[in-house]
C-alpha positions as a LaTeX table, in Angstrom:
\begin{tabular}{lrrr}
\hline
Residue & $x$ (\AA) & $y$ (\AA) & $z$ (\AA) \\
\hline
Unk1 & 17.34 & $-94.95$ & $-31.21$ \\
Unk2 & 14.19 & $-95.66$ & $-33.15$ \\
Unk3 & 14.40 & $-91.91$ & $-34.16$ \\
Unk4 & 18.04 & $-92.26$ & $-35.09$ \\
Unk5 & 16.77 & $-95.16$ & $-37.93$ \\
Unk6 & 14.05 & $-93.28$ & $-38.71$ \\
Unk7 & 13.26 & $-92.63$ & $-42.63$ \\
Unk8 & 10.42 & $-90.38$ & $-41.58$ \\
Unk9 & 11.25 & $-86.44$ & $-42.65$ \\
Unk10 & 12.82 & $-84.68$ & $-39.54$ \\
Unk11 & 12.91 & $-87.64$ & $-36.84$ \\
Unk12 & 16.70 & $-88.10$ & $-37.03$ \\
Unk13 & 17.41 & $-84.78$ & $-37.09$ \\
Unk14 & 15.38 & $-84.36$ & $-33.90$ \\
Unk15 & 16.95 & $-87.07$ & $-32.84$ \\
Unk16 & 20.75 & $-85.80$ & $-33.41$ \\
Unk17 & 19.47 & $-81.92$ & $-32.07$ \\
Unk18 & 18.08 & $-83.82$ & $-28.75$ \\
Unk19 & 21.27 & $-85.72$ & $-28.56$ \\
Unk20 & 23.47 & $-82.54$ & $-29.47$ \\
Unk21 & 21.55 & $-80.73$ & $-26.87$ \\
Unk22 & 21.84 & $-83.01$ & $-24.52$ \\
Unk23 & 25.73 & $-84.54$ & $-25.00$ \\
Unk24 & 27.45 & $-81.73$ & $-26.45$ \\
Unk25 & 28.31 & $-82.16$ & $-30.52$ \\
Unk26 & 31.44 & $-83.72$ & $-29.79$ \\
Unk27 & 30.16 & $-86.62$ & $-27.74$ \\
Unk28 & 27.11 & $-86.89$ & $-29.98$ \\
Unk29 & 29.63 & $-87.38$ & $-33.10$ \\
Unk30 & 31.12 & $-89.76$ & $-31.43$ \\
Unk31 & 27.79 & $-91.78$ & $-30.01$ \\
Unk32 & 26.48 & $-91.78$ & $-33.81$ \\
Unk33 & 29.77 & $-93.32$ & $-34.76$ \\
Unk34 & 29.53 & $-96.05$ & $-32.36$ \\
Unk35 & 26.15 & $-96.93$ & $-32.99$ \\
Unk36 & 26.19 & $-96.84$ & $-36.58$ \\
Unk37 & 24.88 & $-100.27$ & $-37.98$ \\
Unk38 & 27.07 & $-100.87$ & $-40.99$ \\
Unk39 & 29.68 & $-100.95$ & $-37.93$ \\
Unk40 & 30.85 & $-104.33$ & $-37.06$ \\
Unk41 & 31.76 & $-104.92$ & $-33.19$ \\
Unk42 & 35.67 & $-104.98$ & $-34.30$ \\
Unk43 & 34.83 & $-101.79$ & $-35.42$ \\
Unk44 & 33.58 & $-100.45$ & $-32.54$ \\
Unk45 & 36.05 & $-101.78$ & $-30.44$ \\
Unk46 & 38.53 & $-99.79$ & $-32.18$ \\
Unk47 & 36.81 & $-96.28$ & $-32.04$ \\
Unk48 & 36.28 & $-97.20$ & $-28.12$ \\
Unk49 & 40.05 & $-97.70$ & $-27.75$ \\
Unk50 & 40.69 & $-94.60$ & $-29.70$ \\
Unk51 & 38.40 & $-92.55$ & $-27.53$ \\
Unk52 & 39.63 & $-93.64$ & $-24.37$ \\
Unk53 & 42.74 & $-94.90$ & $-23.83$ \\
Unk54 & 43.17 & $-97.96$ & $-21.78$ \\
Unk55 & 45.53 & $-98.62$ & $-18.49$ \\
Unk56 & 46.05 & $-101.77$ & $-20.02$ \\
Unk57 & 43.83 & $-104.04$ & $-16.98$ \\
Unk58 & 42.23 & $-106.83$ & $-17.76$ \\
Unk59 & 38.17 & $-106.46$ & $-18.49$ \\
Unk60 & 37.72 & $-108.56$ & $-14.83$ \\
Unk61 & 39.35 & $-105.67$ & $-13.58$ \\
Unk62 & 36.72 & $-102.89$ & $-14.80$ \\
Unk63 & 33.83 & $-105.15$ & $-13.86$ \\
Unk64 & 35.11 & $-105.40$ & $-10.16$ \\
Unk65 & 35.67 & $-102.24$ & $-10.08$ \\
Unk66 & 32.62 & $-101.36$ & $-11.43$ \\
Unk67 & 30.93 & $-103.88$ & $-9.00$ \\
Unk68 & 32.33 & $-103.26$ & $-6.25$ \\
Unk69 & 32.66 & $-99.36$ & $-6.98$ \\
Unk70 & 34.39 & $-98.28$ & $-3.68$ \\
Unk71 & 34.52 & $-94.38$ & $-4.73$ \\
Unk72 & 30.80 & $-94.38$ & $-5.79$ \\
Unk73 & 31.02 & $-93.17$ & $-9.36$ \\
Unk74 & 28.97 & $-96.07$ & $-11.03$ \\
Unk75 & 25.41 & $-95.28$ & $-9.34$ \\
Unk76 & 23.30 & $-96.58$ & $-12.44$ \\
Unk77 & 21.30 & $-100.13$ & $-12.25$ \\
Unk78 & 21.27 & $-100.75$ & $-15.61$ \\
Unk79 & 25.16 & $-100.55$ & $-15.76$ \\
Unk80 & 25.34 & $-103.18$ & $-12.89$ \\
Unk81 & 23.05 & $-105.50$ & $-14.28$ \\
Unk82 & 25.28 & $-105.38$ & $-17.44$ \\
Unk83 & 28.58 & $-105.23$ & $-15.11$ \\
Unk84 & 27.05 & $-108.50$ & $-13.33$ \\
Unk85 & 26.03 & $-110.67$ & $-16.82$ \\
Unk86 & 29.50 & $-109.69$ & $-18.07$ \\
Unk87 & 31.29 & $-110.87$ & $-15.28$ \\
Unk88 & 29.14 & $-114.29$ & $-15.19$ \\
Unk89 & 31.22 & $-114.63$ & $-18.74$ \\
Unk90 & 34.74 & $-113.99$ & $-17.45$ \\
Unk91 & 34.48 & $-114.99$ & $-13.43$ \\
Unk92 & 31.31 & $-116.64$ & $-12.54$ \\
Unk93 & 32.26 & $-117.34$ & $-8.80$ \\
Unk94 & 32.61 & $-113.58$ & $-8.76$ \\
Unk95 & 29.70 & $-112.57$ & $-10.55$ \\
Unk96 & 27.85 & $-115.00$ & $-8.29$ \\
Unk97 & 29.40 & $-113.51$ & $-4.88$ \\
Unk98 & 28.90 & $-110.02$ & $-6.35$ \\
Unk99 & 25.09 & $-110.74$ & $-6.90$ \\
Unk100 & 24.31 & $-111.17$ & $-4.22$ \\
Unk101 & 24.72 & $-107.35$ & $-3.23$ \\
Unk102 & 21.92 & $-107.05$ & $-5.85$ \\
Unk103 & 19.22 & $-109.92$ & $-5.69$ \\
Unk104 & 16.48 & $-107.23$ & $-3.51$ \\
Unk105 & 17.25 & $-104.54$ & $-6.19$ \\
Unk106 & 14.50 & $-102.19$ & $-6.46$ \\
Unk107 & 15.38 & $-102.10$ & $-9.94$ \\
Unk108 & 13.89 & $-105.00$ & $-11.62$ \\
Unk109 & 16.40 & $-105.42$ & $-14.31$ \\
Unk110 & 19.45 & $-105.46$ & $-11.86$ \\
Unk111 & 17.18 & $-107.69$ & $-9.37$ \\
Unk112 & 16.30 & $-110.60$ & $-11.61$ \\
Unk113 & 19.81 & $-110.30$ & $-12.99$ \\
Unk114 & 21.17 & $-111.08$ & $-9.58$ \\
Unk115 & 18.75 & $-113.58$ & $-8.92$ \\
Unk116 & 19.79 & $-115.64$ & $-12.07$ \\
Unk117 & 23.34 & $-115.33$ & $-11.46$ \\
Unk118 & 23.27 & $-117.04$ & $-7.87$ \\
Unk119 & 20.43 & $-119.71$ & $-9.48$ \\
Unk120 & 17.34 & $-118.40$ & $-7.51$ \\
Unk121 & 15.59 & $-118.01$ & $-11.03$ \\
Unk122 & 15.33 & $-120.89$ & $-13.52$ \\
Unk123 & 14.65 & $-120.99$ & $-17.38$ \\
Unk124 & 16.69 & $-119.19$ & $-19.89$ \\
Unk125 & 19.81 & $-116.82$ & $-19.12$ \\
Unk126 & 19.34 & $-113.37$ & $-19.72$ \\
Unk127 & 19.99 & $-112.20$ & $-23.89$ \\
Unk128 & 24.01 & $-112.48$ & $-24.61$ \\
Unk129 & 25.05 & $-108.75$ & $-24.35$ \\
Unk130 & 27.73 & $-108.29$ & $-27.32$ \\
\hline
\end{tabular}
């Protein structure tokens, strides 16, 4: 990312080949779109509905599903500690329960975000994720 706002001569490109490389051009095109920084979050929004189209459930619905992932396709930490501080905005109780699945964590990140959620940590909540 630091590359990607990089004025230095050649960084973004290196940035955009590693990404290209990495994600295909397609995907890449698409990434630089959504992380563009004139881009407001309405924005955003809008080029994620475009990309993928929605089965019209409710957010709640992703993040259980996403929580709870019964068919193993969400196998990434940092996603769940995301997936857990979202849900603490739209179902606590259910954030809460779902924690604690994920207060041992080896992952730090997910670990101390389970640990807030179900109040075994005190002082400030973790950033707002927007």
């Amino acid at each position: 990312m630091a590359q990607l706002a990089s004025s230095a001569d050649g960084d973004r490109a290196l940035a955009v080949e590693t990404l290209e490389l990495e994600l295909g051009r397609r995907t890449t095109a698409r990434l630089l779109e959504l992380v563009d920084p004139d881009l407001d979050d309405d924005g955003r929004r809008a080029l994620l509905a475009t990309a993928i189209p929605s089965d019209g459930r409710a957010a709640e619905s992703w993040l259980n599903e996403l929580l709870d992932d019964p068919h193993t396709y969400w196998q990434d930490d940092w996603q769940r500690a995301c997936a857990l501080y979202a849900a603490s905005e739209l179902a606590p109780e259910r954030a809460a329960a779902a924690a604690l699945a994920w207060q041992d964590a080896a992952d730090p990140v997910l670990a101390e975000t389970a640990q807030w959620l179900r109040g075994e940590l005190t002082g400030p909540s973790p950033p707002r994720v927007e």
